[in-house]
PDB file with SEQRES, HELIX, SHEET and CRYST1 records, atoms N, CA, C and O in Angstrom:
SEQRES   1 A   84  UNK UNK UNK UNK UNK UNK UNK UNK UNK UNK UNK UNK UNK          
SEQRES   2 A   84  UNK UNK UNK UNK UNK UNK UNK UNK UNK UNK UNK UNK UNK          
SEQRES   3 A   84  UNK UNK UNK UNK UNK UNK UNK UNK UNK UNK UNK UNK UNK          
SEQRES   4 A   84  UNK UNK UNK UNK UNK UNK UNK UNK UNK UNK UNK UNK UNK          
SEQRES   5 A   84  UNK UNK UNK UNK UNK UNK UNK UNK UNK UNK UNK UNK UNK          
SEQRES   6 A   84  UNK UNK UNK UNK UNK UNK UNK UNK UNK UNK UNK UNK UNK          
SEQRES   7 A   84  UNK UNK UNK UNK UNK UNK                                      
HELIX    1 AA1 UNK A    9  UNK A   11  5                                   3    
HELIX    2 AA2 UNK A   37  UNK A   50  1                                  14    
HELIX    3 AA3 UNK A   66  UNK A   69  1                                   4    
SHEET    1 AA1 3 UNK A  25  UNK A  29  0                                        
SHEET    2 AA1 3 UNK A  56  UNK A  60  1                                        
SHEET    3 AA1 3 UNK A  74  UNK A  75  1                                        
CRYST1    1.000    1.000    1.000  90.00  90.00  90.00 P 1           1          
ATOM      1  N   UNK A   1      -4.310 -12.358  19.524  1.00  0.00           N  
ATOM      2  CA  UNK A   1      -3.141 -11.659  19.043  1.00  0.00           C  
ATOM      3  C   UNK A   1      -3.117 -11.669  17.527  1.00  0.00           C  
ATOM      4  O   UNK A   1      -3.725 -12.620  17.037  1.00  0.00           O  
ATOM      5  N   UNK A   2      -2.671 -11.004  16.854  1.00  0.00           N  
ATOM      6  CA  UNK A   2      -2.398 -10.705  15.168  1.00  0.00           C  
ATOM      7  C   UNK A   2      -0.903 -10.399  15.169  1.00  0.00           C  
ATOM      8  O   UNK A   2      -0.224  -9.610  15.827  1.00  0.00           O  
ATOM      9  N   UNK A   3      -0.666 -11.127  14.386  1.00  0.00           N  
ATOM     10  CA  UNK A   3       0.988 -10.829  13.868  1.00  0.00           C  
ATOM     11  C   UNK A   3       0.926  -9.396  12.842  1.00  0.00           C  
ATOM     12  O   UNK A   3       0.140  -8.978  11.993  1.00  0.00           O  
ATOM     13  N   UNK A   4       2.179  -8.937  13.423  1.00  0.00           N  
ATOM     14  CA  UNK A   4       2.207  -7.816  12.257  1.00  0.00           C  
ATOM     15  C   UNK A   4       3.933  -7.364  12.421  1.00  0.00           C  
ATOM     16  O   UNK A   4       4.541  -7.081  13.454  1.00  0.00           O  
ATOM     17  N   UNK A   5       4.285  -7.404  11.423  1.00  0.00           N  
ATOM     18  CA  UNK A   5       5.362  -7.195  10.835  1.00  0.00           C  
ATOM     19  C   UNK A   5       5.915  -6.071   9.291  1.00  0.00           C  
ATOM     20  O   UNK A   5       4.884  -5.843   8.658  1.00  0.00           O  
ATOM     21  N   UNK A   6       6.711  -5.626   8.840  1.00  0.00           N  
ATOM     22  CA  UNK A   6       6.904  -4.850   8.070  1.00  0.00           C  
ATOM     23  C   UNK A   6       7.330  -5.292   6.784  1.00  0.00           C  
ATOM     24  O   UNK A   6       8.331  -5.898   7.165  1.00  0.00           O  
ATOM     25  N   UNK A   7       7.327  -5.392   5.982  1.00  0.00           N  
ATOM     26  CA  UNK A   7       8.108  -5.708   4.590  1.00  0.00           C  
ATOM     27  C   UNK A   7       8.169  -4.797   3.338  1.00  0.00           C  
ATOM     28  O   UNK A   7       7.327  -3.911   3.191  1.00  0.00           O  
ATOM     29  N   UNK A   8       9.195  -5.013   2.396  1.00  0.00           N  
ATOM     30  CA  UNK A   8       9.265  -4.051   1.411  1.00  0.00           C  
ATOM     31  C   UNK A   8       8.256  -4.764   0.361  1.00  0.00           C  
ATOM     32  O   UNK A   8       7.848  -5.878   0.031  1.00  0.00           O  
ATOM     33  N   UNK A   9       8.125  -3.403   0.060  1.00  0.00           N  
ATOM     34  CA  UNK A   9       6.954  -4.195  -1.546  1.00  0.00           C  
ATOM     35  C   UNK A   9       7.639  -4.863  -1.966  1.00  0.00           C  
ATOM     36  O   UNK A   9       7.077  -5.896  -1.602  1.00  0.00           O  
ATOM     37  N   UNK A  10       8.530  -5.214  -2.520  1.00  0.00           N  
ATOM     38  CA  UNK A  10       9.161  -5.854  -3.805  1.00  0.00           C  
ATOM     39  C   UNK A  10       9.071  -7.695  -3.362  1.00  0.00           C  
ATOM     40  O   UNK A  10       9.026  -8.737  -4.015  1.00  0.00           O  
ATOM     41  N   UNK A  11       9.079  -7.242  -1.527  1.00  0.00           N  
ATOM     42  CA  UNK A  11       9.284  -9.331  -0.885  1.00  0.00           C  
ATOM     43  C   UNK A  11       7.861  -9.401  -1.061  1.00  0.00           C  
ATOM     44  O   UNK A  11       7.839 -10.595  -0.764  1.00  0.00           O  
ATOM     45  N   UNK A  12       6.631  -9.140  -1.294  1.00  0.00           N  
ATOM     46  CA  UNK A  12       5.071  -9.345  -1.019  1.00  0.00           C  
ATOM     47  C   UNK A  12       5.073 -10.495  -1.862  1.00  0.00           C  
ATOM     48  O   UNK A  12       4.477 -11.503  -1.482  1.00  0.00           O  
ATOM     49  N   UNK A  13       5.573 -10.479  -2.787  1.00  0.00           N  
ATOM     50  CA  UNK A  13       4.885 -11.918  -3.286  1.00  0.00           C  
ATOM     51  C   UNK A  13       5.664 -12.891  -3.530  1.00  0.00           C  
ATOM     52  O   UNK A  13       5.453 -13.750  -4.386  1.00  0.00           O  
ATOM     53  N   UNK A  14       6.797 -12.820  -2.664  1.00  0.00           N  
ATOM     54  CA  UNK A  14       7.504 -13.773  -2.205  1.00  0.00           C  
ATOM     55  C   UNK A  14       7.738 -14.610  -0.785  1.00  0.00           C  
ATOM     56  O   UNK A  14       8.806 -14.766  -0.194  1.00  0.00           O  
ATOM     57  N   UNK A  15       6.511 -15.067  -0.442  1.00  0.00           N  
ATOM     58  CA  UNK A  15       5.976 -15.285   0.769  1.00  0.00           C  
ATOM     59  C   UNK A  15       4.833 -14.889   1.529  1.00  0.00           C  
ATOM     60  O   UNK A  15       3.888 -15.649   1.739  1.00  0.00           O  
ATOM     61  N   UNK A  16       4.927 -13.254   2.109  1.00  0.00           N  
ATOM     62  CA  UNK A  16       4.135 -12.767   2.449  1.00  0.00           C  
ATOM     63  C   UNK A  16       2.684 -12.460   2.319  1.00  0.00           C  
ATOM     64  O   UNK A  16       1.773 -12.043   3.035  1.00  0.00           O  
ATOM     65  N   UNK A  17       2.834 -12.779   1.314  1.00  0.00           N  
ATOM     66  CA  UNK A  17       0.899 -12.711   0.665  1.00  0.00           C  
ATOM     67  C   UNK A  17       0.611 -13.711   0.993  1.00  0.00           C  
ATOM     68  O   UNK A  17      -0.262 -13.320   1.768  1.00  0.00           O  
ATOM     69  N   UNK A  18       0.578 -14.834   1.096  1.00  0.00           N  
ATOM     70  CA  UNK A  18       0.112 -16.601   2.358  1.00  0.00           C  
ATOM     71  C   UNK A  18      -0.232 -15.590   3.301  1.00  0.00           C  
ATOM     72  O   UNK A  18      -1.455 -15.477   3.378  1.00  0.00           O  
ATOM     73  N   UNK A  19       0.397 -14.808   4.049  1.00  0.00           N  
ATOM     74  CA  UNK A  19      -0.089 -14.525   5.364  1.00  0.00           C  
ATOM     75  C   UNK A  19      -1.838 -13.526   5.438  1.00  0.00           C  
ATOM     76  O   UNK A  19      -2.666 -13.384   6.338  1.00  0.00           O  
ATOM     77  N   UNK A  20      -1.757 -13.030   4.019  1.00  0.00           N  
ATOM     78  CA  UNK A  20      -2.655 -12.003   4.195  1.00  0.00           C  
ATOM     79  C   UNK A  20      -3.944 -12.666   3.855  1.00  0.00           C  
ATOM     80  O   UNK A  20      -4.039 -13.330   2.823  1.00  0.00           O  
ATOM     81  N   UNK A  21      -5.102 -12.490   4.815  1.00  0.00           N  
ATOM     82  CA  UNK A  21      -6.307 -13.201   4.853  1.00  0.00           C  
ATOM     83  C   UNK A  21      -7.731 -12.238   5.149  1.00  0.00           C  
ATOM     84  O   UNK A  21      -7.630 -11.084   5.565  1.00  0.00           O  
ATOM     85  N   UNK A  22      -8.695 -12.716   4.945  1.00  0.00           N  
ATOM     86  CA  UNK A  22     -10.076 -11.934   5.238  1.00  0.00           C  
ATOM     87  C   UNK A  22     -10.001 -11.207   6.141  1.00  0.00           C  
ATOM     88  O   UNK A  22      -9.407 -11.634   7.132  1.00  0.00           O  
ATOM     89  N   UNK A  23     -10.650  -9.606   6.184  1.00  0.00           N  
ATOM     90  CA  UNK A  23     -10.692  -8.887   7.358  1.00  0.00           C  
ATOM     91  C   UNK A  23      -8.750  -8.151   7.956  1.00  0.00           C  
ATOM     92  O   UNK A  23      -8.619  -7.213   8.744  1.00  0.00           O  
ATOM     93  N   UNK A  24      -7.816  -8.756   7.437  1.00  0.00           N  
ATOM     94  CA  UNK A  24      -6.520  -8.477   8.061  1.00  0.00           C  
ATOM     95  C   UNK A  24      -6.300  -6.344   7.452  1.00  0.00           C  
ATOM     96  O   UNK A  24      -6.373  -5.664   6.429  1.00  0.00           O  
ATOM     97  N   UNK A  25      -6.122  -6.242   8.396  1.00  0.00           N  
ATOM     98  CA  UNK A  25      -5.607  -4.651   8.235  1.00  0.00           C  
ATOM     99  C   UNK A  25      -4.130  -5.023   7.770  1.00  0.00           C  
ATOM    100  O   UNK A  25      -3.291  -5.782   8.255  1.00  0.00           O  
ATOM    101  N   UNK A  26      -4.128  -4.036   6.422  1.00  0.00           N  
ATOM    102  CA  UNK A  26      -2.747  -4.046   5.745  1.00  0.00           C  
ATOM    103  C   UNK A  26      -2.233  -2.613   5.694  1.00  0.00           C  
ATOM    104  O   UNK A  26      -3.035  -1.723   5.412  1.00  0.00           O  
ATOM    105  N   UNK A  27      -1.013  -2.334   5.935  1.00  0.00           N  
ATOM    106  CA  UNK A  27      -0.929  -0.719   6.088  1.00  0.00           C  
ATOM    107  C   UNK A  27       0.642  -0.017   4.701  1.00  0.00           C  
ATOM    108  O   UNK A  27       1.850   0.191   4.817  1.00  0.00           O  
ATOM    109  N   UNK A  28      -0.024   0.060   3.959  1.00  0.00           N  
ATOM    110  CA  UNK A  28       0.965   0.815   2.891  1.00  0.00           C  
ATOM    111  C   UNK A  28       1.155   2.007   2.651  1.00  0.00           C  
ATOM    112  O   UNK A  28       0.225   2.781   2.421  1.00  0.00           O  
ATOM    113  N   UNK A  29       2.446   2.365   2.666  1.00  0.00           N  
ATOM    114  CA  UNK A  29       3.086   3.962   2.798  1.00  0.00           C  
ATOM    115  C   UNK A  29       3.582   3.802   1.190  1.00  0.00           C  
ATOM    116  O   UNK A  29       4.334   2.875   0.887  1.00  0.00           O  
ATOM    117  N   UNK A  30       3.086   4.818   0.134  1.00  0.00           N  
ATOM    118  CA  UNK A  30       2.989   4.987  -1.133  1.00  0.00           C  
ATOM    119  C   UNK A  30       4.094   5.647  -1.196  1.00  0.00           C  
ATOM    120  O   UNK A  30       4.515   6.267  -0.219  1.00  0.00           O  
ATOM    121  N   UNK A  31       4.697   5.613  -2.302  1.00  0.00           N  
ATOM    122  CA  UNK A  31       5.890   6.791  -2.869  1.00  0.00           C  
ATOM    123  C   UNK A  31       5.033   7.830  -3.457  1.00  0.00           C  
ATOM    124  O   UNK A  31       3.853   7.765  -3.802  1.00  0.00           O  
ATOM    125  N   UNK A  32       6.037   8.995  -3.509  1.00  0.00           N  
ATOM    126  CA  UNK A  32       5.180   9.944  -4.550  1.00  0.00           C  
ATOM    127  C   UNK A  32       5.126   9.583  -6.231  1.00  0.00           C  
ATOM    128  O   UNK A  32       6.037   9.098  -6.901  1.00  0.00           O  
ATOM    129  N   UNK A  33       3.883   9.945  -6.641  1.00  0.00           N  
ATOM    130  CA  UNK A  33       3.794   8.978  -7.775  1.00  0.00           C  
ATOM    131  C   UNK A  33       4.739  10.032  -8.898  1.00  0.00           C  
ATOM    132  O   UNK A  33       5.207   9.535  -9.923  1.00  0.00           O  
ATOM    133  N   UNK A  34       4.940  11.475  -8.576  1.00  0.00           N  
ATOM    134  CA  UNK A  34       6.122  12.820  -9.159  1.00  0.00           C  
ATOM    135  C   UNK A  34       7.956  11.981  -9.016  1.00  0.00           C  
ATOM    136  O   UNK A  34       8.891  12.309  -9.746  1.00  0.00           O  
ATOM    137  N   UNK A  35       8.052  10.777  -7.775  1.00  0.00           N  
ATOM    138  CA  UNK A  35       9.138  11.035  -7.857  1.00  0.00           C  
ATOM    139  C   UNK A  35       9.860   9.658  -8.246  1.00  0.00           C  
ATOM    140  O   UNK A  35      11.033   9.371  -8.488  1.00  0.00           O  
ATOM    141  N   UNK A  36       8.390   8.762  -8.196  1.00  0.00           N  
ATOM    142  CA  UNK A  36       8.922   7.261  -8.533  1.00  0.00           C  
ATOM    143  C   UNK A  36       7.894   6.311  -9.455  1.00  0.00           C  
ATOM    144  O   UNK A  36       7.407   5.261  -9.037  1.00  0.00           O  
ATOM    145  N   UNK A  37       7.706   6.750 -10.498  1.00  0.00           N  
ATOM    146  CA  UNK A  37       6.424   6.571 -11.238  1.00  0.00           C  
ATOM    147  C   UNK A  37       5.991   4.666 -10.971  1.00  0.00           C  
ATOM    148  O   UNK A  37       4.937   4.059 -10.778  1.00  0.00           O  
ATOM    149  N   UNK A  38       7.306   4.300 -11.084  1.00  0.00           N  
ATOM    150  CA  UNK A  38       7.470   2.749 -11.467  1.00  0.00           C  
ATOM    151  C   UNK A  38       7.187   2.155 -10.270  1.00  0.00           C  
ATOM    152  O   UNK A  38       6.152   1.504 -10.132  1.00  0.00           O  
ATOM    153  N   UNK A  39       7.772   2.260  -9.616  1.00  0.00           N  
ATOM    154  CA  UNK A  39       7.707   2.077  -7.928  1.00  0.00           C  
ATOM    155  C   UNK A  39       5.963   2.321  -7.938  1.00  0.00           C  
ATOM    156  O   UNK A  39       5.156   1.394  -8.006  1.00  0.00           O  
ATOM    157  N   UNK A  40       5.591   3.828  -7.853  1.00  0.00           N  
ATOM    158  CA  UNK A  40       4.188   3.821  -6.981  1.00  0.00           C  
ATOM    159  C   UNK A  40       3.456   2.906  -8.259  1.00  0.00           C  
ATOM    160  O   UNK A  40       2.314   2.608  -7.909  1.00  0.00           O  
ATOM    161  N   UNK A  41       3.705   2.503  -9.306  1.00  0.00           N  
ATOM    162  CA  UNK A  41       2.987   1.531 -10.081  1.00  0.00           C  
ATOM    163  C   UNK A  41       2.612   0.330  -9.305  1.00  0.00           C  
ATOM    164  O   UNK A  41       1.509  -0.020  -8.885  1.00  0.00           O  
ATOM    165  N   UNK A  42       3.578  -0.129  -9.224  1.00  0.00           N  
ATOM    166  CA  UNK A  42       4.172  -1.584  -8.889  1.00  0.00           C  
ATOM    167  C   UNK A  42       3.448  -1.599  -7.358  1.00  0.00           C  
ATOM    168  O   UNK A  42       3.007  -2.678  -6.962  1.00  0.00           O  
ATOM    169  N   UNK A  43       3.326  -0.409  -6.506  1.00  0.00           N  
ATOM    170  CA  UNK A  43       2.464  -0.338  -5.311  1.00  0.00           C  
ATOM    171  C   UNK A  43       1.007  -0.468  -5.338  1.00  0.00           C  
ATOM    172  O   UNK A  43       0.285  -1.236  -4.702  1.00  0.00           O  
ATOM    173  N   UNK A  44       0.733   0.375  -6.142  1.00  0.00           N  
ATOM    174  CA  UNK A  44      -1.085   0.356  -6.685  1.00  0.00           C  
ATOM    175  C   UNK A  44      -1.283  -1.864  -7.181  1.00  0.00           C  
ATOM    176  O   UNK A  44      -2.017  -2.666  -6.605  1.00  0.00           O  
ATOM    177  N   UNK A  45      -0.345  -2.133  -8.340  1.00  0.00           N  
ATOM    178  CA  UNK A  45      -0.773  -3.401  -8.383  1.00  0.00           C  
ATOM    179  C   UNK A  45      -0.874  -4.508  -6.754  1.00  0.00           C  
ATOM    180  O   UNK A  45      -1.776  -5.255  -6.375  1.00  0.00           O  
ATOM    181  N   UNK A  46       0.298  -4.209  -6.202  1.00  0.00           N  
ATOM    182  CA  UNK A  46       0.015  -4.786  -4.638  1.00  0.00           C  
ATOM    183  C   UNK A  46      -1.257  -4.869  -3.999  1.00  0.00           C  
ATOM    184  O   UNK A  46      -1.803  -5.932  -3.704  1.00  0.00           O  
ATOM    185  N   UNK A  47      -1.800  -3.536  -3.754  1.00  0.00           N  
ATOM    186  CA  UNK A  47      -2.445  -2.998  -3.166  1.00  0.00           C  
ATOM    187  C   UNK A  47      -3.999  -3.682  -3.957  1.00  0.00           C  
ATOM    188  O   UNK A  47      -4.948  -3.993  -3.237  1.00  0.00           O  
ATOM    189  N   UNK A  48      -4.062  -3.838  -5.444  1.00  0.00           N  
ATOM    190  CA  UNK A  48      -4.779  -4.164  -5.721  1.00  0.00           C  
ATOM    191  C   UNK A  48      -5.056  -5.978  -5.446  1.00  0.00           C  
ATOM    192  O   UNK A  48      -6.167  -6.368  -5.805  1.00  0.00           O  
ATOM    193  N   UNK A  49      -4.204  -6.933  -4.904  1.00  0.00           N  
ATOM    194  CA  UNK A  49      -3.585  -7.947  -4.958  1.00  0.00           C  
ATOM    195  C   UNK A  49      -4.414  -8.220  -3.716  1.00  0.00           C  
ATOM    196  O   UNK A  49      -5.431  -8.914  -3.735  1.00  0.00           O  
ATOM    197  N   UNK A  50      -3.750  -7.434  -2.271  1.00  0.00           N  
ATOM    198  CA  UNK A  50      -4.056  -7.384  -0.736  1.00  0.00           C  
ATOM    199  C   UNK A  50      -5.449  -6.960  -0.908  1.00  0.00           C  
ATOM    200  O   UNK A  50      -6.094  -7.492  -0.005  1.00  0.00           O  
ATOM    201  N   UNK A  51      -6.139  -6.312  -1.587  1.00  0.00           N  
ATOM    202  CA  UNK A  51      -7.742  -6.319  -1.554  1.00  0.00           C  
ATOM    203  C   UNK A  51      -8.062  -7.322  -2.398  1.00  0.00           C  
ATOM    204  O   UNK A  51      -9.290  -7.401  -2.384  1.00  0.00           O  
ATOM    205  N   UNK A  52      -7.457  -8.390  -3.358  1.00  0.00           N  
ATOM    206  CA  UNK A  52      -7.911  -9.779  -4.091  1.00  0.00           C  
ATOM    207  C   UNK A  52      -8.410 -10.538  -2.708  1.00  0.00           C  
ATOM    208  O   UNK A  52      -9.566 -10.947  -2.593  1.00  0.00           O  
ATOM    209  N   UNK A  53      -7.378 -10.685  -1.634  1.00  0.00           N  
ATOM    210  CA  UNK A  53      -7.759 -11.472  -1.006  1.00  0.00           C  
ATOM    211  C   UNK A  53      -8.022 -11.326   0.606  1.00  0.00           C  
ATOM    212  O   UNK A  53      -7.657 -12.086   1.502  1.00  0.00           O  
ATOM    213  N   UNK A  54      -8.875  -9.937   0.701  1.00  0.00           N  
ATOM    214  CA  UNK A  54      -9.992  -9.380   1.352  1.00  0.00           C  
ATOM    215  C   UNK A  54      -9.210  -8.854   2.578  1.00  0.00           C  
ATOM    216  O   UNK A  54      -9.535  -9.175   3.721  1.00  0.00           O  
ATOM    217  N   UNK A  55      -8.202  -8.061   2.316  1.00  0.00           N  
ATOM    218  CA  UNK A  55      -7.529  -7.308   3.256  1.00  0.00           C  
ATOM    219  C   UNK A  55      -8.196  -5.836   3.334  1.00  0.00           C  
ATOM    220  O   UNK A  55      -8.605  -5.152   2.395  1.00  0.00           O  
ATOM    221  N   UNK A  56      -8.191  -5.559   4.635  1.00  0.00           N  
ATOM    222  CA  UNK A  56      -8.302  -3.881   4.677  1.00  0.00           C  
ATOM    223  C   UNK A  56      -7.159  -2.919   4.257  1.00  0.00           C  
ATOM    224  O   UNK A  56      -6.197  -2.609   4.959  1.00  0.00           O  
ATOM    225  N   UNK A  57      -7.356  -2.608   3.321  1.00  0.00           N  
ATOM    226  CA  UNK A  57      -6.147  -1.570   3.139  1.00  0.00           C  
ATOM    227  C   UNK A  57      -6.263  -0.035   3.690  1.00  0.00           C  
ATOM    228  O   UNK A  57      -7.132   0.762   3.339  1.00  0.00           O  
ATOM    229  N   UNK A  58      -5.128   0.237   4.694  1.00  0.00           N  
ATOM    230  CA  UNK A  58      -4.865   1.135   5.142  1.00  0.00           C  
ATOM    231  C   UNK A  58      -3.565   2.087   4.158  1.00  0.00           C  
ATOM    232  O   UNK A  58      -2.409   1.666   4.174  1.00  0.00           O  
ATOM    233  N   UNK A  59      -3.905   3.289   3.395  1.00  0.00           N  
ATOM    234  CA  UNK A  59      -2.900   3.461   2.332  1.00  0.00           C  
ATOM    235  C   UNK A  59      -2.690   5.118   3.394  1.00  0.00           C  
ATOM    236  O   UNK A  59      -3.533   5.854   3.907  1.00  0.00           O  
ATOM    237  N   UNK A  60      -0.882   5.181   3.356  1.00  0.00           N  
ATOM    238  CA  UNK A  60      -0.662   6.794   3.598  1.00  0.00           C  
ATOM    239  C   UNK A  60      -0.070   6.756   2.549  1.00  0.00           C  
ATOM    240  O   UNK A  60       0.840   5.987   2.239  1.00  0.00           O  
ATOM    241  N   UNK A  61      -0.906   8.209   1.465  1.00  0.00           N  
ATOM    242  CA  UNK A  61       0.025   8.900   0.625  1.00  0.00           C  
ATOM    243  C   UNK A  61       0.146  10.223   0.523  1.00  0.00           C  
ATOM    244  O   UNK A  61      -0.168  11.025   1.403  1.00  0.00           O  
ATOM    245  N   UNK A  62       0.657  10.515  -0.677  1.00  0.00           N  
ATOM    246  CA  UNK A  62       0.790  11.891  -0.747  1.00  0.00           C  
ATOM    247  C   UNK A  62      -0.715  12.682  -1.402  1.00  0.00           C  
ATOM    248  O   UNK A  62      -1.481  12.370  -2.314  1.00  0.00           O  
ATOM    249  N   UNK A  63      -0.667  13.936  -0.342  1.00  0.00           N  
ATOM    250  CA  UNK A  63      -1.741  14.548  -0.674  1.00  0.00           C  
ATOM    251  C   UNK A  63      -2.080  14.535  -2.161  1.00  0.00           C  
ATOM    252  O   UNK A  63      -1.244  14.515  -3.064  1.00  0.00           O  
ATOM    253  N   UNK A  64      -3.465  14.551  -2.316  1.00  0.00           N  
ATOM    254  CA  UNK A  64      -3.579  14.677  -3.977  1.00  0.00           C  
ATOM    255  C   UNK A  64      -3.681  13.484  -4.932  1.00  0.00           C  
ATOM    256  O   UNK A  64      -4.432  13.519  -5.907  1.00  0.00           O  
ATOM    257  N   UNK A  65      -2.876  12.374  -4.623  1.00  0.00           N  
ATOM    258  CA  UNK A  65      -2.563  11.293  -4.932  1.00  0.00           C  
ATOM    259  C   UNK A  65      -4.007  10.470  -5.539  1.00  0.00           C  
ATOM    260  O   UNK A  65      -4.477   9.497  -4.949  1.00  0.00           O  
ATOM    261  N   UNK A  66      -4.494  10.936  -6.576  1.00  0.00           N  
ATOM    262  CA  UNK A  66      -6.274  10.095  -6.867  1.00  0.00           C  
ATOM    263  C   UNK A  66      -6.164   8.448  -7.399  1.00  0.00           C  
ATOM    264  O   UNK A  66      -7.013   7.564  -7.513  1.00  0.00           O  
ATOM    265  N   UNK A  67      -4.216   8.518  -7.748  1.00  0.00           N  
ATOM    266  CA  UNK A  67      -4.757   7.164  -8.452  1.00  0.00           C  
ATOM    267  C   UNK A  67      -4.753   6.023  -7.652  1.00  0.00           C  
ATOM    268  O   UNK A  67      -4.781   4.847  -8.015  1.00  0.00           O  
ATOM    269  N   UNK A  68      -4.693   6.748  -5.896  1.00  0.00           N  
ATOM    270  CA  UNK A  68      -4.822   5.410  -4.925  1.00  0.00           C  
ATOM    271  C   UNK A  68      -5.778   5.195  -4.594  1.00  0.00           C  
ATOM    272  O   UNK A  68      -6.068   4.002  -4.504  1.00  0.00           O  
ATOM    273  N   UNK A  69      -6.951   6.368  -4.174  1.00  0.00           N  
ATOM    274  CA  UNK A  69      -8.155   6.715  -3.194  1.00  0.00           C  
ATOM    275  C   UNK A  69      -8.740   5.355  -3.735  1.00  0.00           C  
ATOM    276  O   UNK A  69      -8.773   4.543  -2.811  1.00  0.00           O  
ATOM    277  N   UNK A  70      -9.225   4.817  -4.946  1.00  0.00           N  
ATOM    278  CA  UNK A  70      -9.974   3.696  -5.136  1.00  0.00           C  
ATOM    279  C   UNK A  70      -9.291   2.570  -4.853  1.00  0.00           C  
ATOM    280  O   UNK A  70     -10.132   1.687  -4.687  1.00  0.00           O  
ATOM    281  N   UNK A  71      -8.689   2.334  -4.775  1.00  0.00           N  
ATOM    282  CA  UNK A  71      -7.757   0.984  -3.872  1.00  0.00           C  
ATOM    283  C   UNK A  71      -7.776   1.040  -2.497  1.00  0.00           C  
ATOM    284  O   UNK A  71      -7.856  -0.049  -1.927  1.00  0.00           O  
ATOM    285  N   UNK A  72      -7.706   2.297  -1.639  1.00  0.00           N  
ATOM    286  CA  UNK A  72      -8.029   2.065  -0.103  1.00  0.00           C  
ATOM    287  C   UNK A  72      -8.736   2.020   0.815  1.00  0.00           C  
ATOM    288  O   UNK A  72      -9.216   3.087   1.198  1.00  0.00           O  
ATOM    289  N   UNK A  73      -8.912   1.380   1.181  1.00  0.00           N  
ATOM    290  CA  UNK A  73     -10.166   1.408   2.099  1.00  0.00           C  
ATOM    291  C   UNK A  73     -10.164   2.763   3.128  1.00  0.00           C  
ATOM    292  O   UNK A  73     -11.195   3.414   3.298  1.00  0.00           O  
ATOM    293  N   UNK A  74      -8.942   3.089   3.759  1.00  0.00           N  
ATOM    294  CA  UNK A  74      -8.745   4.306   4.520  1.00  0.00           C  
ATOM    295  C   UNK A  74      -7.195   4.840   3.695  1.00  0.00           C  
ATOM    296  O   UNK A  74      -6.090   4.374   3.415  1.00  0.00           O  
ATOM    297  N   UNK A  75      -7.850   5.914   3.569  1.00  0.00           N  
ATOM    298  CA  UNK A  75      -6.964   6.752   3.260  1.00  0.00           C  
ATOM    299  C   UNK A  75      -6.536   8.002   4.112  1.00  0.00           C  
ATOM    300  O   UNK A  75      -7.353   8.882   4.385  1.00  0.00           O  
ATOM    301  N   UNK A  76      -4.723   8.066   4.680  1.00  0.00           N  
ATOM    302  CA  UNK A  76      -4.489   9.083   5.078  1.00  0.00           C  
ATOM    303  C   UNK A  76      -3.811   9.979   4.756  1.00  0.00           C  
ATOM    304  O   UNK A  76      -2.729   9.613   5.215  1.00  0.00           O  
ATOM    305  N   UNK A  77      -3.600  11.120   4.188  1.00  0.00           N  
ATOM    306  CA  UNK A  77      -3.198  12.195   3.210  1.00  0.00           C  
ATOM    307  C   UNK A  77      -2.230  13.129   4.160  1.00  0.00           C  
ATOM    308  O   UNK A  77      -2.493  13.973   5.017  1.00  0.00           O  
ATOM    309  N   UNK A  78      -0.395  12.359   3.381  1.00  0.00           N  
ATOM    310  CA  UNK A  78       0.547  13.780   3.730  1.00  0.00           C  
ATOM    311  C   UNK A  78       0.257  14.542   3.041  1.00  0.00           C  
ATOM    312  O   UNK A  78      -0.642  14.449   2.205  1.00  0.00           O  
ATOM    313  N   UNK A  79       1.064  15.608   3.274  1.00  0.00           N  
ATOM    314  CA  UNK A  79       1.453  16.834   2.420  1.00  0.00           C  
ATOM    315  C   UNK A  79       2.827  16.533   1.986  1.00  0.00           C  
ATOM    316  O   UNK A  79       3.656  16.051   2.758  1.00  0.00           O  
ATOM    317  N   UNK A  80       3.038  16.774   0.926  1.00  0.00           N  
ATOM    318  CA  UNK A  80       4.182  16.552   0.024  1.00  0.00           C  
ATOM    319  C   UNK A  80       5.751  17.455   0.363  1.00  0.00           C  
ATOM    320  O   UNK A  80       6.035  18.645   0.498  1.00  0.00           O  
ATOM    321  N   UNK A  81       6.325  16.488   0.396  1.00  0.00           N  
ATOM    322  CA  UNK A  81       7.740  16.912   0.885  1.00  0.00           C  
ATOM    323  C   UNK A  81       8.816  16.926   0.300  1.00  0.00           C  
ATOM    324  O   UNK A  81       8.590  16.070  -0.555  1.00  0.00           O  
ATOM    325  N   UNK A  82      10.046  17.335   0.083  1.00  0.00           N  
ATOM    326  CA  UNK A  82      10.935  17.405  -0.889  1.00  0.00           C  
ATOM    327  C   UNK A  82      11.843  15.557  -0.512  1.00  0.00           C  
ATOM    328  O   UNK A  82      11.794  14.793   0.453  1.00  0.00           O  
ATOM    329  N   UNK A  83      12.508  15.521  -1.738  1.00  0.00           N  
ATOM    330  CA  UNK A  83      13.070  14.111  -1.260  1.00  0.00           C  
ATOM    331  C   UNK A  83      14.286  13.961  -0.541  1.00  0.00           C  
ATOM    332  O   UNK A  83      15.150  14.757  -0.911  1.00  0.00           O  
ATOM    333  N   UNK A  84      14.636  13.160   0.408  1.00  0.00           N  
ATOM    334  CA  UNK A  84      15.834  13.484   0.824  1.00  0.00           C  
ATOM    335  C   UNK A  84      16.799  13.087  -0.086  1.00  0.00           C  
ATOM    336  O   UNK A  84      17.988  13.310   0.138  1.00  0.00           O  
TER     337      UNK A  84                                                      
END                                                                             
């Protein structure tokens, strides 16, 4: 069995990163980097963090999005949507 659970970026390194280990599939849903510059910042450093310590990163972002493709291991590409 593998635990898997959800959290907001902002709790990751307040606990949650202990859990993340070699081989673990990690799955991050990006902001658009048009509508939250700081935010999808602060995501890319995560992301760079969860591959420090040999996670698979699974990233969904927004189509187009280049400044993630080198941080994910799989990348799956929305199409861009208005915000609610």
């Amino acid at each position: 069995y593998m635990h898997a659970e959800g959290f907001a970026a902002g709790e990751l390194k307040h606990g949650p990163i202990a859990l993340i280990e070699d081989g673990l599939p990690v799955i991050v849903v990006m902001p658009s980097p048009k509508n939250s510059v700081t935010l999808h910042s602060k995501l890319l450093s995560n992301i760079r963090e969860i591959q420090a310590r040999g996670a698979v990163t699974i990233v969904i972002a927004e189509e187009g999005d280049e400044t993630v493709r080198p941080y994910a291991d799989h990348l799956i590409e929305m199409p861009a949507v208005s915000t609610l």
